[in-house]
C-alpha positions in Angstrom: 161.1 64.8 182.9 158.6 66.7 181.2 159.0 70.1 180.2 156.8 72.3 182.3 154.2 74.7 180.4 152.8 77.8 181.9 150.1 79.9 180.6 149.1 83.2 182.7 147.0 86.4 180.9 143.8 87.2 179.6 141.4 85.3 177.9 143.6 84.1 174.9 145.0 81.7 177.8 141.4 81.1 178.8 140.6 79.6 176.0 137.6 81.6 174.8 136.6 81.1 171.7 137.3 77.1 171.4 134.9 75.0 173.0 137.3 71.7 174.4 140.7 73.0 176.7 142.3 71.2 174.7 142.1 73.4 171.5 143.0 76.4 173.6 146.5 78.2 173.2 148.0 77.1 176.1 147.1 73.1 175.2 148.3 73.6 171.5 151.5 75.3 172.5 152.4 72.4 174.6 151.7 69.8 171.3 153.6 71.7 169.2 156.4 72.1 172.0 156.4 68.3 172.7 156.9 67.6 168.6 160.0 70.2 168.5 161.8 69.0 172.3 160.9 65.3 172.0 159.9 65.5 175.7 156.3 65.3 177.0 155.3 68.7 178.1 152.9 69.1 181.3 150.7 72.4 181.2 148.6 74.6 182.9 147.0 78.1 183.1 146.4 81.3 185.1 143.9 83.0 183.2 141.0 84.9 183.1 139.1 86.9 180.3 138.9 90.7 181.0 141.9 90.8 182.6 144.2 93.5 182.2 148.0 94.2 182.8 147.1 95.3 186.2 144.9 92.7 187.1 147.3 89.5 185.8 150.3 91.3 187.7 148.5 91.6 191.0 146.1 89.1 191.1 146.6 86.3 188.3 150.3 86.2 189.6 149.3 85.6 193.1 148.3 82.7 191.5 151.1 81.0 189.8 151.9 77.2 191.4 154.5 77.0 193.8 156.8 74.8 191.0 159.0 76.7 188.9 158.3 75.7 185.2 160.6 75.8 182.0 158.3 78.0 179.5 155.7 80.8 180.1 153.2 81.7 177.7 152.3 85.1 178.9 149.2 87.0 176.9 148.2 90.7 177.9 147.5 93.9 176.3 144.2 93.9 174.6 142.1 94.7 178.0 145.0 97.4 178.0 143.9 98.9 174.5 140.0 98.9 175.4 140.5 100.5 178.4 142.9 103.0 177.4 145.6 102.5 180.1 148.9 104.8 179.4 151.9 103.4 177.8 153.7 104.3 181.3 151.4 102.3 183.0 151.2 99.9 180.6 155.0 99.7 180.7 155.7 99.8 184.6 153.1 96.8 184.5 155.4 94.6 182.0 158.2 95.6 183.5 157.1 94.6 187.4 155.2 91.0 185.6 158.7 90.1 183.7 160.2 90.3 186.9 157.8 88.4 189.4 157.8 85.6 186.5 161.9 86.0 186.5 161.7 85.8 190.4 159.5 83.1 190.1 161.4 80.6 187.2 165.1 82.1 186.8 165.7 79.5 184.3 162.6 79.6 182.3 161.9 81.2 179.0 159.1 83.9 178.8 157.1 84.6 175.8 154.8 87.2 175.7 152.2 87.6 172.9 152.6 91.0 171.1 149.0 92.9 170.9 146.9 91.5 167.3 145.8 94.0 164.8 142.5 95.2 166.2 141.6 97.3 163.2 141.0 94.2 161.6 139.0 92.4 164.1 134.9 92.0 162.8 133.1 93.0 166.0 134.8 96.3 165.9 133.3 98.9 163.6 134.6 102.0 161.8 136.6 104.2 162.8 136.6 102.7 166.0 138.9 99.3 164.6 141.0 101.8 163.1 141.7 104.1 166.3 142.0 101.1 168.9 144.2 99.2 166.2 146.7 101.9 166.1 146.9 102.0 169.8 147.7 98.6 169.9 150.5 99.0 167.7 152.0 101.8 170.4 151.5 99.5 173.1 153.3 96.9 171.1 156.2 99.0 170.3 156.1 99.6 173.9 156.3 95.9 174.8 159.0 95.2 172.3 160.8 97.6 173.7 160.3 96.5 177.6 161.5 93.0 176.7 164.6 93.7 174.2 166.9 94.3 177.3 165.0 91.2 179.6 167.3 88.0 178.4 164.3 85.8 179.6 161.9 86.7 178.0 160.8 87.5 174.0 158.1 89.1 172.4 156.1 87.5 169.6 154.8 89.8 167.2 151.8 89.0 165.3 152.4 88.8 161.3 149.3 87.1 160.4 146.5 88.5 158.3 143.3 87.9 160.3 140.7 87.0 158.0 137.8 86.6 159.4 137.6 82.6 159.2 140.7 83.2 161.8 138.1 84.6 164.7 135.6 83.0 166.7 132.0 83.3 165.8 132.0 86.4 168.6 134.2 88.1 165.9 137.0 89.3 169.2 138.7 85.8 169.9 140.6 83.5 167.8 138.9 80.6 166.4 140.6 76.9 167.0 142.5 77.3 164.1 144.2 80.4 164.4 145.1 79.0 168.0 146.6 76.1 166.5 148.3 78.4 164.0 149.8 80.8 166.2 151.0 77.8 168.4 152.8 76.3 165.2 154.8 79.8 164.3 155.5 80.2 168.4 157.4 76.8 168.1 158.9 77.4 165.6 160.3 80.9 166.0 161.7 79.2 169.1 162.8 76.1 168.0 166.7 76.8 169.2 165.3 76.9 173.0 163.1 74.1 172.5 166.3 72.0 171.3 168.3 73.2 173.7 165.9 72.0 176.5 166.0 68.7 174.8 169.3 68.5 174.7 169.4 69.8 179.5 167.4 67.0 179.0 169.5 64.4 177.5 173.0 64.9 179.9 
């Protein structure tokens, strides 16, 4: 059977900035997932752009198919950062999400994108990129921290550079090929669950 793909946030599982669904996140994480399990993988999304922690915990989750699936692909935090939401909110609505997707999937492995360097992204100027780029380093410390005791789920910190060839021509979202890029290091940092999925598979 094929290995089931879920991707629920903001608009990173939207697919703004990319043009064709299948050059967003969600559709390049499921390539990259098929070419390291050897299984076909089926995906779909709960998204919407603007959303924020609040909003994909009690609306976008009241939206998740009735099937449980294998992998989530979970993005949330920017909407956080712009709108200046508390770590202890921001933390009590990670902690409550992990859990409904637990509830939802027992089995399945959830990763959540860690928040992007801001203070690097074009649209933003100075010192604004700088003071909303540092507060999406505390919310990502935050959201390491949330996940490290949650054995379902893992955060994926961003290590890239963000040049601004990575973004979209709106200078906020990712371009094609940094979706494509981030989909390749998200397989690969979990290549053991991928093979081990393979492997379910194969008894």
């Amino acid at each position: 059977p094929p290995l089931r793909l879920l991707g629920v946030g903001d608009s990173l599982i939207e697919g703004v900035g990319v043009t064709r669904a299948e050059d967003c996140l969600t559709a390049c994480c499921a390539r990259e997932f098929a070419a390291a399990s050897g299984r076909a993988v089926a995906w779909r999304t709960v998204g919407r752009s603007g959303a924020t922690s609040a909003g994909v915990l009690h609306k976008l989750a009241a939206r998740l198919p009735p099937e449980p699936v294998d992998f989530f692909l979970v993005s949330v935090g920017v909407n956080d950062v712009t709108a200046l939401r508390r770590r202890h909110e921001w933390r009590a609505h990670l902690d409550a999400l992990a859990t409904r997707l637990a509830q939802h999937s027992p089995d399945a492995l959830a990763v959540f994108l860690g928040l992007p360097p801001l203070q690097r992204f074009p649209v933003l100027p100075s010192p604004l990129a700088q003071v909303l780029g540092l507060r999406a380093r505390q919310l990502d410390d935050a959201l390491g921290a949330a996940l490290g005791a949650l054995p379902g789920a893992r955060h994926f910190r961003f290590d890239f550079e963000a040049r601004r060839e990575d973004f979209a021509p709106d200078g906020f979202h990712p371009s094609g090929q940094s979706y494509a890029r981030i989909a390749r290091e998200i397989a690969a940092r979990h290549a053991a669950e991928l093979a081990g999925a393979s492997a379910a598979a194969a008894v």
